[in-house]
C-alpha positions in Angstrom: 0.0 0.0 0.0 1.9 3.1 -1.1 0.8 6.7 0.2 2.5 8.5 -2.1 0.1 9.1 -5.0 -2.5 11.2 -3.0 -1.6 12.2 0.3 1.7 12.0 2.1 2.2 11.0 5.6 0.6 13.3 8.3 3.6 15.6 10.2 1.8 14.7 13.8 3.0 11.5 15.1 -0.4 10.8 16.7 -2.4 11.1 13.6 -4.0 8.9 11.3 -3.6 7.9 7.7 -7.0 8.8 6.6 -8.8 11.3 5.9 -10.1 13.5 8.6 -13.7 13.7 7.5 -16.1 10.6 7.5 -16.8 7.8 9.9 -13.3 7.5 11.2 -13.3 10.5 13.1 -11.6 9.1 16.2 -11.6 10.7 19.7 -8.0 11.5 19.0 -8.6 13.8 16.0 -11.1 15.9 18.3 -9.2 16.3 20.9 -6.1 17.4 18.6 -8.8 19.6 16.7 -10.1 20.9 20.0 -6.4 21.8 21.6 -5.9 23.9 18.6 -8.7 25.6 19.0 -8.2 26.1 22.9 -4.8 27.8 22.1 -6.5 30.6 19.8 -9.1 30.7 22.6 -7.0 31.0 25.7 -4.8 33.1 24.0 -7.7 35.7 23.7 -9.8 34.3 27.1 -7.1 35.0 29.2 -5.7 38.5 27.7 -9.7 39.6 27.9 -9.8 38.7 31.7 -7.1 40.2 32.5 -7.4 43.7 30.7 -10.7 43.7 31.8 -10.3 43.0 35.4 -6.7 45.1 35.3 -9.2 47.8 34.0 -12.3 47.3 36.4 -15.0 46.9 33.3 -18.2 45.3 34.4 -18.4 42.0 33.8 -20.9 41.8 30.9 -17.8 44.1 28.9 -15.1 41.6 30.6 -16.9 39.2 28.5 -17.7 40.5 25.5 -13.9 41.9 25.3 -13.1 37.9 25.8 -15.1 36.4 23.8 -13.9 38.8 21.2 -10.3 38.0 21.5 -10.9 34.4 21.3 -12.4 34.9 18.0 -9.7 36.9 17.1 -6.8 34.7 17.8 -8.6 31.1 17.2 -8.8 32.8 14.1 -5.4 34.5 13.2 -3.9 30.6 14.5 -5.9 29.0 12.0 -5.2 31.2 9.2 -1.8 31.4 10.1 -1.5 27.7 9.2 -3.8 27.7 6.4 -1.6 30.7 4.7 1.6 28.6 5.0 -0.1 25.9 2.5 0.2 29.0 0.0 -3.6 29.7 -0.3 -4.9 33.7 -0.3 -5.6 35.6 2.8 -9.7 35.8 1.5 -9.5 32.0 0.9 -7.6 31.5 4.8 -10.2 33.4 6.3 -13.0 31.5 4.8 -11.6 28.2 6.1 -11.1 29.6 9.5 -14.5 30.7 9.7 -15.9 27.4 8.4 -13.4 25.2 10.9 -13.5 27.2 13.6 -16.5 29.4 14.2 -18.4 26.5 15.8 -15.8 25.1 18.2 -14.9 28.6 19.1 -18.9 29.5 20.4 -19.3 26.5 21.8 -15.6 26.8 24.0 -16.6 30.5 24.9 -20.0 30.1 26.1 -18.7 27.4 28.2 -15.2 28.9 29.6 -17.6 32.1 30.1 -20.8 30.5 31.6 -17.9 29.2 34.1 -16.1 32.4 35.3 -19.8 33.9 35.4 -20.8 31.2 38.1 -17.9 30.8 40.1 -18.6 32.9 43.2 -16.1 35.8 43.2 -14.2 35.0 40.4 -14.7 37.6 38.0 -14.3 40.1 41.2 -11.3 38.4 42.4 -9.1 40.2 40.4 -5.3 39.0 38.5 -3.2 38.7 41.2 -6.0 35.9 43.6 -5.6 32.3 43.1 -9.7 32.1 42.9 -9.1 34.2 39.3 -6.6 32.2 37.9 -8.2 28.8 39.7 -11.6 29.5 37.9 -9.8 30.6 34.7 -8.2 27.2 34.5 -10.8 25.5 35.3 -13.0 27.2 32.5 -10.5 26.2 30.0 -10.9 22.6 31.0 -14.6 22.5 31.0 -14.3 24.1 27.4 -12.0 21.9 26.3 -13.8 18.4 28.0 -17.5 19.6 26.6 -16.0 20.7 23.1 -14.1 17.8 22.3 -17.5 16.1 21.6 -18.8 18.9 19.1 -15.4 18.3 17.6 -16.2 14.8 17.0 -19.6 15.0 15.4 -18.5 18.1 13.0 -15.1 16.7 12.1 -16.7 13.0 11.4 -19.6 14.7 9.0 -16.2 16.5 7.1 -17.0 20.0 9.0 -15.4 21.9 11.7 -11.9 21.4 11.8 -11.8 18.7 9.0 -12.1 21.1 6.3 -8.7 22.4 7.3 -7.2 18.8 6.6 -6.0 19.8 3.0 -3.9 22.7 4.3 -2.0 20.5 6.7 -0.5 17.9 4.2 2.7 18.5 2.6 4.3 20.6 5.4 
């Protein structure tokens, strides 16, 4: 059996030989999918709760700044891969938004719904281990209940399966 007429081997050691869409989605693929994502989103989670704690905004604007920053970076990491397969900026943004806008919402209303409910957390401010406890612990909420929505999107060829085409050849 000879992989060199369509695709070469994957560069992750822990990946498959087969295509990323499709029945063979396996739990490893989503949780690689979902890490990536969680980098963009931590990335901007984090920097939103602290600027907006540093800065005293309310916590609805702590949020929204967040949430916004996790779009922002999920994003530019995505792109940022996609544009190193030699595709156009319009055509990197449009597979970011298809393979990430999903996980993304799903990671931030979930990392958010978290820091909203701990008691104190969002009033703690950057320098309290509550903060920076809750923050964590968002993250690995996220991360446990997205890996699932992963699954599902990347085994019906959606979600972080349509960046699969940008990822071979590196």
């Amino acid at each position: 059996m000879s992989h060199d007429s369509h695709h070469p081997p994957s560069r992750s050691a822990g990946s498959h030989d087969h295509d990323a869409a499709g029945p063979g989605a396996s739990w490893a693929m989503a949780a690689q999918a979902t890490l990536h994502c969680l980098t963009g989103c931590a990335i901007g989670e984090v920097l939103g709760m602290v600027i907006g704690t540093s800065a005293g905004l309310s916590n609805l604007a702590t949020v929204v700044l967040s949430v916004a920053l996790a779009f922002v970076f999920g994003y530019a990491l995505t792109m940022r891969g996609v544009l190193r397969a030699g595709v156009g900026l319009r055509t990197a943004l449009k597979v970011a938004l298809a393979a990430d806008t999903i996980s993304i919402a799903v990671m931030e209303v979930l990392d958010n719904a978290v820091m909203l409910v701990v008691p104190g957390a969002m009033d703690a401010g950057v320098t309290s281990m509550l903060f920076w406890g809750a923050l964590a612990g968002s993250l690995l909420v996220a991360f446990l209940l997205t890996t699932p929505v992963n699954k599902w999107l990347i085994s019906r060829g959606k979600g972080h399966a349509v960046t699969h085409q940008y990822h071979h050849g590196h």
